[in-house]
C-alpha positions, 0 to 999 in steps of 0.5 A, spaced: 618 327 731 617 334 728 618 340 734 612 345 733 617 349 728 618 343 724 611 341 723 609 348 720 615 348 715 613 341 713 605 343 712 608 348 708 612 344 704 606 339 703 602 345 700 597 342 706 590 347 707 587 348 714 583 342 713 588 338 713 593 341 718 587 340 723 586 333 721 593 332 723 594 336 729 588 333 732 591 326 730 598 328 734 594 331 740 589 326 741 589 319 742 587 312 739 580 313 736 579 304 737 582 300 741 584 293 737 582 287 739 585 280 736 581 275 732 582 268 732 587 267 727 592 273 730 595 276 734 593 283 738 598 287 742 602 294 743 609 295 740 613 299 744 615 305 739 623 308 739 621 313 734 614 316 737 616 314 744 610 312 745 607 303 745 603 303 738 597 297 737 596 292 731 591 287 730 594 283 727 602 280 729 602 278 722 601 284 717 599 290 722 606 289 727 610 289 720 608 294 717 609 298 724 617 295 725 617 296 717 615 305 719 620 304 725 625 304 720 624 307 715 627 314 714 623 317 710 616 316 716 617 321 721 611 319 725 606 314 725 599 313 729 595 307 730 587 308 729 587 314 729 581 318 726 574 316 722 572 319 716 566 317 710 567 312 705 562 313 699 561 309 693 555 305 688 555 299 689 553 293 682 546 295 684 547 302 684 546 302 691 550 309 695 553 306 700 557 310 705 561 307 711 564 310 717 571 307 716 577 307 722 584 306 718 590 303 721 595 309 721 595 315 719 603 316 716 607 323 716 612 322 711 618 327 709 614 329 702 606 326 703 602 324 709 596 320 708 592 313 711 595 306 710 590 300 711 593 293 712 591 287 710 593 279 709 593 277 701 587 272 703 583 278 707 583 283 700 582 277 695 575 275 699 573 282 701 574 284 693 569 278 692 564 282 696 565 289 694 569 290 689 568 298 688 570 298 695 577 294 694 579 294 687 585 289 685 590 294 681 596 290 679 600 284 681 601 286 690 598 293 689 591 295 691 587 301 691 580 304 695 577 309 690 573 311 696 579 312 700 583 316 695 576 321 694 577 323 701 584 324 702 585 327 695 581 333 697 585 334 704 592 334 699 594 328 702 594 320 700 590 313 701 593 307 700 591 299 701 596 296 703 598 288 702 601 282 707 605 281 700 608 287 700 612 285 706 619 285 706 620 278 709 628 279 709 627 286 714 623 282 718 627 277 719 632 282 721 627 285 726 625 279 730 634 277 731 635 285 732 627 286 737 632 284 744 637 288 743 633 294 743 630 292 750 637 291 753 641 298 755 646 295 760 649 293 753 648 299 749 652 303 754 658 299 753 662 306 750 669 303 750 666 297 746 663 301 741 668 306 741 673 300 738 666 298 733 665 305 730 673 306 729 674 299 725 667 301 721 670 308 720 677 305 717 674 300 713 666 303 710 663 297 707 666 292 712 663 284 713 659 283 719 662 276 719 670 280 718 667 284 724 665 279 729 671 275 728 676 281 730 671 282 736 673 276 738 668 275 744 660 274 744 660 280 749 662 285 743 658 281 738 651 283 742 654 290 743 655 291 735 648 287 734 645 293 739 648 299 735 645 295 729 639 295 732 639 303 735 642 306 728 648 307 731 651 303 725 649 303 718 646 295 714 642 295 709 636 291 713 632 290 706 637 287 703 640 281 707 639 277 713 644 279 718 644 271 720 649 272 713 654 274 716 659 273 710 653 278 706 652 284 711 656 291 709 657 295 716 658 303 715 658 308 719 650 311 716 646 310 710 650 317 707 657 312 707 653 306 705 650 310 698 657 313 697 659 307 698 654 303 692 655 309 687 663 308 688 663 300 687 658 301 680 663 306 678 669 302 679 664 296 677 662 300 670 670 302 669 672 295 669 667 292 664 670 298 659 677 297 660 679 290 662 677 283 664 675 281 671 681 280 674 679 273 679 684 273 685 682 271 692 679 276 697 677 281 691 670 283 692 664 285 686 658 286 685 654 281 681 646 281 680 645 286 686 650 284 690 656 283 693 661 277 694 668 275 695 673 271 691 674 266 697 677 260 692 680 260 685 681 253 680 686 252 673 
C-alpha cells in the first residue's frame, strides 16, 4: 500500500485535481459505504486481503471474488477497495426520459498509472440488464462492455469506469488460485528457512526450471507444500495466467517476474536466430517454444 509520501507523488504522477484526491483520500480512510448481501444463485463473503491487510466483500463467489484474487495478484493494483463510495449515474432513456440513479460500484482500484471504478457482472447478468437499459449498459465488442454514464462522471475527476464481465475472467488463474488459497493461511509451512533456502538456491542455479524437475529433487511432500507456499507468498515467481500449476511438467520457476521476462526475451531471441540460421535440431530434453509455449523433446522416432 502507498506510505503517505508515495500516495502524493502518485497523484502527481496521474495529474489527479483536488476533487479527485479527496474522493480518494476519503475512500482509503473511511469504510465500506454497503454491506454485501448473497442472493440465491451466489455466494457472499469476506476474502482476507494479503496485499491490504484488511478482509474485502464480494457478492458473488463467482465473479466478484475473481475478480479480487485476480487485483491480489496483479502487480499493477496497489490498492483496492469493496463498496467504496456513491456517486450520480445520469442518462436519457429511449423515451427520452433523464434518468439519474445513485450507483455504489464494486471497487474503486488504484493502479500504478490510473485509478478508477470496476463494476463486476455475469455475462447473463449484463445481457439481461442491456435489454432493459441499453443507454445504461451498452455491449461494445466481444467480452468488453461499457456505462457511458459512469465514464461521464469519472472522466471529469481524470480517472476511469470500467464494466467488467464474468468472461473476461481468467479460468487458469483461478484455477491456480483456489490450489495455492490453503497455502497462504498455513505459516507453520512458510517459516521452514532451510527449505526454502535449498528451494531458492535450485531456482537461482537454473532460471526457468520445471515445476515437476523441482519436486522431483524435493523429494518429499513436506518440501513440495513448503515451494507451493512460496509460489503463493510471491516468494517464487510462475506465471499464474498461464498454466495450471496441476501441469507440473509446463509450470516455469524464477526467482521474480524481472528473471521470468528476461528469461522469455532471451528464448525468443535464441528462438528467432534458430529459425535464420539452421533447422530445429530434435534431440531428447531439448526445449522450445512453440505456439506461446514451452516443451521438452522427451522422445524421438526414425
Amino acid at each position: 500500500m502507498f506510505s503517505d509520501d508515495e500516495l502524493a507523488k502518485w497523484f502527481s504522477n496521474l495529474n489527479l485535481g483536488p476533487e479527485a484526491q479527496e474522493l480518494i483520500r476519503g475512500v482509503r480512510s473511511g469504510q465500506s459505504v454497503r454491506a454485501v448481501a448473497g442472493k440465491r444463485s451466489n455466494v457472499s463473503g469476506k476474502y482476507p486481503s494479503r496485499k491490504m491487510g484488511v478482509t474485502i466483500q464480494f457478492e458473488s463467489h463467482r465473479v466478484e471474488l475473481a475478480a479480487i484474487q485476480e487485483m491480489e495478484h496483479d502487480a499493477e493494483v496497489i490498492e483496492y477497495y469493496d463498496q467504496p463510495n456513491r456517486f450520480p449515474l445520469s442518462y436519457l432513456n429511449r423515451q427520452g426520459r433523464n434518468i439519474r440513479v445513485l450507483h455504489t460500484p464494486d471497487f474503486l482500484v488504484l493502479r500504478t498509472k490510473s485509478v478508477g471504478w470496476e463494476e463486476w457482472k455475469t455475462e447473463a447478468d449484463l445481457e439481461s440488464l442491456s435489454s432493459k437499459a441499453p443507454e445504461r449498459y451498452l455491449h461494445a465488442e466481444r467480452n468488453l462492455w461499457r456505462c457511458p454514464a459512469g465514464e461521464a462522471f469519472a472522466t471529469k475527476l481524470g480517472m476511469y469506469y470500467r464494466l467488467r464481465s464474468s468472461k473476461e475472467i481468467n479460468g487458469v488463474l483461478q484455477s491456480n488460485m483456489d490450489f495455492l488459497e490453503d497455502y497462504l493461511r498455513l505459516d507453520s509451512i512458510a517459516e521452514q528457512s532451510d527449505w526454502k533456502d535449498a528451494l531458492r538456491e535450485s531456482v537461482d542455479a537454473e532460471p526457468g526450471i520445471l515445476l515437476n524437475e523441482l519436486l522431483s529433487k524435493a523429494n518429499g511432500d513436506a518440501v513440495a507444500d513448503v515451494l507451493y507456499s512460496m509460489i503463493a507468498r510471491g516468494e517464487l515467481y510462475a506465471d499464474l495466467n498461464r498454466c495450471r500449476l496441476a501441469e507440473t511438467d509446463r509450470v516455469r520457476l524464477f526467482r521474480d517476474k524481472q528473471a521470468a521476462d528476461a528469461f522469455d526475451r532471451a528464448m525468443d531471441i535464441a528462438e528467432a536466430t534458430t529459425n535464420r540460421t539452421r533447422p530445429l535440431e530434435c534431440t531428447v530434453g531439448r526445449s522450445l517454444r512453440w505456439d506461446g509455449r514451452m516443451w521438452k523433446i522427451v522422445n524421438v522416432g526414425d
